[in-house]
N, C-alpha and C positions, 0 to 999 in steps of 0.2 A: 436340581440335579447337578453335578460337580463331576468333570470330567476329571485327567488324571493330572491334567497340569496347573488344577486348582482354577480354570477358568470355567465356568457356568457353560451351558448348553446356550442362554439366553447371549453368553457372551459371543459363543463359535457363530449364531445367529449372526447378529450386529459385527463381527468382521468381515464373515461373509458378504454382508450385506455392503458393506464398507467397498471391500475389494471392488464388489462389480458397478458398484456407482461411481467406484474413482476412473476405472478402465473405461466405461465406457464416459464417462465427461470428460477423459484428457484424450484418448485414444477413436470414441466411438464417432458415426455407429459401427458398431459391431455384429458379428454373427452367433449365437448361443456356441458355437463348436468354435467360436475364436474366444472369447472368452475363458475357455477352460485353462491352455496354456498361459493366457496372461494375466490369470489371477493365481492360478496352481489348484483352483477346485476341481472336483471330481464333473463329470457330465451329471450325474445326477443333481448336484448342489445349484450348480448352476440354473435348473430346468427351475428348481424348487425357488432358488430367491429371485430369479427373473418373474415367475409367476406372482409371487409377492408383490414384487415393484409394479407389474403390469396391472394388477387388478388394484394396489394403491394410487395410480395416477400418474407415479413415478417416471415410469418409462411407458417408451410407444417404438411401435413398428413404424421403420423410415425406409421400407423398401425394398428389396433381395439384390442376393451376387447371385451369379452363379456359380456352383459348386462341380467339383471335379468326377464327372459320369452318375453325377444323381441330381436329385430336383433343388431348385435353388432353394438357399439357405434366406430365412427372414433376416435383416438387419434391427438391430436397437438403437434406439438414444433416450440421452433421459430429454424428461418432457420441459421444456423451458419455463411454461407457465405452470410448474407444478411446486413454485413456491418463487419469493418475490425477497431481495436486500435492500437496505438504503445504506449506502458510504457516505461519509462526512469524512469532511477536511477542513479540521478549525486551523487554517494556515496563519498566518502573518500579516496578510492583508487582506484574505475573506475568507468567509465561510463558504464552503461549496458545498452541496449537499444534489445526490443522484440516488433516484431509482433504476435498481438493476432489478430483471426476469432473470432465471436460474442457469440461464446462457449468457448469464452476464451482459446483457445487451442493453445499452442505457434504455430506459423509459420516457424518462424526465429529469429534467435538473433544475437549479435552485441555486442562484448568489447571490450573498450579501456583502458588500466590502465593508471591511473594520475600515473606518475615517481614519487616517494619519495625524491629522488635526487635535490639537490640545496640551495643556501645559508640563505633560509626563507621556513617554510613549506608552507605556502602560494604560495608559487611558482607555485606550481603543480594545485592550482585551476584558474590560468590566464584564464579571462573569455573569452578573446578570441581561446584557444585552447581547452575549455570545449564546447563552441559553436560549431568550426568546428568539434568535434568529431561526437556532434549531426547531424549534416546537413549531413555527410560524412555515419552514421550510420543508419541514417532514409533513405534514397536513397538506402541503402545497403539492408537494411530486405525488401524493398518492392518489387526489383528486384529480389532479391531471389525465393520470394514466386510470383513474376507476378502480382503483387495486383497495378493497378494503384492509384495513388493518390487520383483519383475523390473520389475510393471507400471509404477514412478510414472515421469515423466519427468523428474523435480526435485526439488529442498528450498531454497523459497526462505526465507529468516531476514532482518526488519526489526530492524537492532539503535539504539538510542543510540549517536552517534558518528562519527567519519569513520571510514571504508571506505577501507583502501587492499589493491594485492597484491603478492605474492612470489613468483618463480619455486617458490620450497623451501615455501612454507607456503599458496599462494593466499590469500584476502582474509582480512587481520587490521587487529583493529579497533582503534582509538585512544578509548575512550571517557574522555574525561579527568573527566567532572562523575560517571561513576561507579567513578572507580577503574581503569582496565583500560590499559594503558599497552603498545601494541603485540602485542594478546592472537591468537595464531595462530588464531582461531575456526573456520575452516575446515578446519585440519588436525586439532586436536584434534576434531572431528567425526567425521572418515574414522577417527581411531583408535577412537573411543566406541564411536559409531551403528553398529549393526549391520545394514548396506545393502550392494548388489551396489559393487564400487569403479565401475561406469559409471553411478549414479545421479550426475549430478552437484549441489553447492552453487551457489546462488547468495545472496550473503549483502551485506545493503546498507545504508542508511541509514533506520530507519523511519518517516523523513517522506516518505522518496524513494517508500516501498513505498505509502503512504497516498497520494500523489501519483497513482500511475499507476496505483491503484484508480480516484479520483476522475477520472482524464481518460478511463479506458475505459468506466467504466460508470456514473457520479456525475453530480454538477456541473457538471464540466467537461468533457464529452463535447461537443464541435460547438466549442470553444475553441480560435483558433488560439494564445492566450496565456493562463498562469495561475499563481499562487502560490496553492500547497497549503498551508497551515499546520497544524502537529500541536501541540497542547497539550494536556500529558499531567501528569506531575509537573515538567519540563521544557518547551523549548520550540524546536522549530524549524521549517525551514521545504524544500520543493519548488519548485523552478523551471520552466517548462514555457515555451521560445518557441523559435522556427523555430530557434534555432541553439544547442538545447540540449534536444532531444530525445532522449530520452526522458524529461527533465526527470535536474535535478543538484538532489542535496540541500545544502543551503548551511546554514553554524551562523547561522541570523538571530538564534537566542537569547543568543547571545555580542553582539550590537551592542551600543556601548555607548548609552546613553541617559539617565546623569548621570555627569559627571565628579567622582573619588572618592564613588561612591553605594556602595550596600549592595555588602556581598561576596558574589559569587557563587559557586556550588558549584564553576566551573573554578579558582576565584580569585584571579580579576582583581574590578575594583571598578567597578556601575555597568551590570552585563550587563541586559539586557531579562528577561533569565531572572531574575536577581534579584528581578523585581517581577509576571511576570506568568506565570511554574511557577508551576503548584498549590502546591510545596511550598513555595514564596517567600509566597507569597499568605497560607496559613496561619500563615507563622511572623510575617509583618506582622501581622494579625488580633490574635495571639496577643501579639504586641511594642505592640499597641495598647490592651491592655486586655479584648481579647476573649475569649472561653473556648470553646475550640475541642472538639470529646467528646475526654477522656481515653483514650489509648490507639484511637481510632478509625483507621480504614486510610484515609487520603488522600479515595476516595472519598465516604464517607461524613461525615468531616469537610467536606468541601466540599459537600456537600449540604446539611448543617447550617448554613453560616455562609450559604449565598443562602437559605434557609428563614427565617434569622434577619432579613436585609436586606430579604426581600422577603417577609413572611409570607401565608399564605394565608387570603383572607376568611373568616371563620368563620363558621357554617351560619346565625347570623340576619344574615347581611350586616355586619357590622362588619368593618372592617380593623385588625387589631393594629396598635401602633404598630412602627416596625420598629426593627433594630437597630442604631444609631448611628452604632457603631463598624464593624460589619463592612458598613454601607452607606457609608461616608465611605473603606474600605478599597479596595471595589470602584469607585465612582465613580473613585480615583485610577488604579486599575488601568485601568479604561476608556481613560484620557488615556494612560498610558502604551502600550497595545496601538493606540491612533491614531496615537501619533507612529511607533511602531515598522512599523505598514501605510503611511503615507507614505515611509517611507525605502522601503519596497519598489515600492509606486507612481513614484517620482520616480527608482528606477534600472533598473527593469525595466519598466515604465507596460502592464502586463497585462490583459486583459480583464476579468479576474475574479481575485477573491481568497478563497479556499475557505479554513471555517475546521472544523477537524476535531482529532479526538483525543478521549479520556473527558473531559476538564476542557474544552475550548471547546466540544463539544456541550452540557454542563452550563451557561457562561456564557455562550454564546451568545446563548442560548434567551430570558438574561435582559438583557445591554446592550447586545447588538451594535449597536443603535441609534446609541447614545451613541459607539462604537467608531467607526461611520462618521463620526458630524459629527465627531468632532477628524481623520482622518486628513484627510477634505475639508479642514480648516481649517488643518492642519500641510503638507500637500501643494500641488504647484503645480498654478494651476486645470487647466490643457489636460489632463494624465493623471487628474489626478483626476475631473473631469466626465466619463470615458469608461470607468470599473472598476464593476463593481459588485462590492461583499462579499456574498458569502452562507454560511452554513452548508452543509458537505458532507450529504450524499446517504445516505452509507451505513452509518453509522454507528459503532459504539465496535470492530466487525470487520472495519472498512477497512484497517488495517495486513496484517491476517494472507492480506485477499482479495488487497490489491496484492504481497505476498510472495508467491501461488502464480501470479502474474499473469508474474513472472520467467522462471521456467524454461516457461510456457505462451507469453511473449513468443518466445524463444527458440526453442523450437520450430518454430512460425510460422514466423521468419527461416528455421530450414534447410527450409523444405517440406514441415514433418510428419515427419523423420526425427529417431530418438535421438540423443541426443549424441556424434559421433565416430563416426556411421552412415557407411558409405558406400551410395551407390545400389547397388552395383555385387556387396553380399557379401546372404548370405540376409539374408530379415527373421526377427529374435527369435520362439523359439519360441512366444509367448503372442501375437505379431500373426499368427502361423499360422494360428493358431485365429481369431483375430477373421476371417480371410479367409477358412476356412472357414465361418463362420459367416455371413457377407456371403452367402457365392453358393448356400446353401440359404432 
């Protein structure tokens, strides 16, 4: 049946259905009579797909208010264990891999560090040992927490890179600054991972996945506009305004920002990435005179060289003098992550500019100041006077949260059904049970 605006009955269902799963997991618990206004359904609609959700598993009674001269009102929420994510973040220096419950609340987790070690950096991303970590890591978080397979809804994966798809291979990724030149990643998954073939992939940009952490539960949550930025060993950037939602991950770390400047890891000459990756930052440091820990892992190199720039007062109150070299490194870095936030202000002129990742929660902490006055000063006044920069929200686990945020978006969109559900066939043996479980 076809209603008049060319949308099915099946479709008015699955919005419906939509509406009151998104109100009550960003808003609830809620009351069946709060609901009404904050989805725009009728009292009736609402009775109808609350009773859906409730005898699917979906949702549960978390309680009563009381209501004004009548008997209290039940509250809902959805039911946390009524479906299971795993996020990945194939980072720079490891693979992280978490189970989330449908309240997003870790389970379990899982790291593997890529070795820095070997005669190409590239080394360390060999896609067949980034694969087994996954396969090896996803079997690990789900045993831990006892979660079979049947249960998860998804596997979402934040990789380095542009994200494209393929009828024959679905999303393969382009990661050119690490080597990987049309890499099938999603299919060699399905051949690895040992999962039901209806879990599906969703495999993206990992600034995009940090992106749509930070606008559902971060910083930028109440933002009708924003740029997510991830700084990691690399550098890129998320997009988020009315005509680009869910937010598009963009290479900002490829802008160029000196013509014939330093070689960058894609290599071309002159990339942002070039001067303000961690991994750029150390090698300037280092090309400056500086003495970076020998053999240290990124992280901790970089902790060392703003320890050094920025020392901490020592217990009778004296301030060491700092270091030269690696504060005359970072001041420049500064100017250049300003001029590189004006090119974003000046072509997308955003609410906000979120700056996240392991390395910009690190430098954040210590020039973002300095960051603002040069893009104010690089940038035209009208957008500029109306952004603010802040540091994200949630921290160096925001990648792997916005990755199980994918296939938990998804969801949502169809109504709470699995992927390639129809309403119309049983539901899956283990949401039986949950429905069992419901109506005792």
């Amino acid at each position: 049946m076809t209603v008049r605006s060319g949308r099915t009955v099946r479709d008015l269902r699955r919005e419906n259905r939509t509406a009151v799963l998104q109100r009550l997991y960003f808003d609830g618990p809620l009351s069946r009579f709060s609901l009404g206004p904050v989805t725009g359904l009728s009292s009736g609609s609402v009775s109808n797909v609350v009773a859906e959700l409730v005898a699917e598993g979906l949702v549960e009674e978390a309680g009563s208010v009381d209501s004004a001269g009548g008997r209290p009102r039940t509250l809902l929420r959805i039911r946390p264990d009524s479906g299971y994510m795993i996020g990945v973040d194939v980072g720079e220096t490891r693979v992280r891999i978490e189970l989330f419950d449908l309240a997003l609340t870790e389970l379990a987790r899982v790291e593997h560090p890529l070795a820095p070690e070997g005669p190409r950096r590239t080394d360390r991303f060999d896609v067949g040992v980034v694969v087994g970590h996954l396969r090896e890591g996803i079997a690990e978080v789900l045993d831990r927490a006892g979660i079979a397979p049947e249960r998860l809804l998804g596997v979402g994966v934040g990789v380095p890179g542009i994200v494209a798809g393929t009828p024959e291979d679905g999303a393969v990724v382009h990661g050119q600054t690490i080597g990987w030149d049309a890499v099938p990643l999603e299919r060699l998954l399905r051949e690895s991972v040992r999962l039901p073939a209806s879990v599906p992939y969703y495999i993206d940009n990992g600034a995009k996945t940090l992106g749509q952490a930070e606008m559902w539960f971060g910083a930028g949550r109440g933002a009708d506009s924003a740029v997510v930025v991830l700084f990691g060993s690399g550098v890129g950037a998320c997009v988020v305004t009315d005509d680009m939602r869910p937010g598009r991950a963009v290479e900002w770390g490829h802008l160029t920002v000196r013509v014939r400047g330093r070689r960058c890891r894609c290599g071309a000459q002159g990339c942002l990435e070039a001067y303000a990756g961690a991994e750029a930052l150390l090698e300037r440091w280092a090309e400056a005179g500086g003495e970076p820990p020998a053999g240290a892992a990124e992280e901790t190199a970089l902790t060392a060289m703003l320890a050094a720039a920025y020392p901490t007062p020592a217990p009778d109150g004296t301030v060491p003098e700092p270091d030269a070299t690696a504060l005359a490194v970072l001041e420049e870095t500064a100017e250049y992550l300003g001029a590189g936030f004006a090119d974003l202000i000046n072509l997308f002129q955003p609410e906000r500019i979120l700056v996240g990742g392991w390395a910009g929660l690190q430098l954040g902490s210590r020039f973002l100041d300095s960051v603002r006055a040069y893009a104010t000063s690089y940038a035209l006044a009208y957008p500029a006077a109306r952004v603010r920069i802040e540091l994200g929200t949630l921290g160096p686990d925001a990648v792997t949260v916005g990755a199980a945020i994918l296939p938990l978006a998804d969801f949502f969109g169809r109504g709470g059904r699995p992927a390639e559900a129809d309403p119309e066939e049983p539901v899956p043996a283990w949401r039986t049970t949950l429905q069992e479980r419901a109506a005792h």
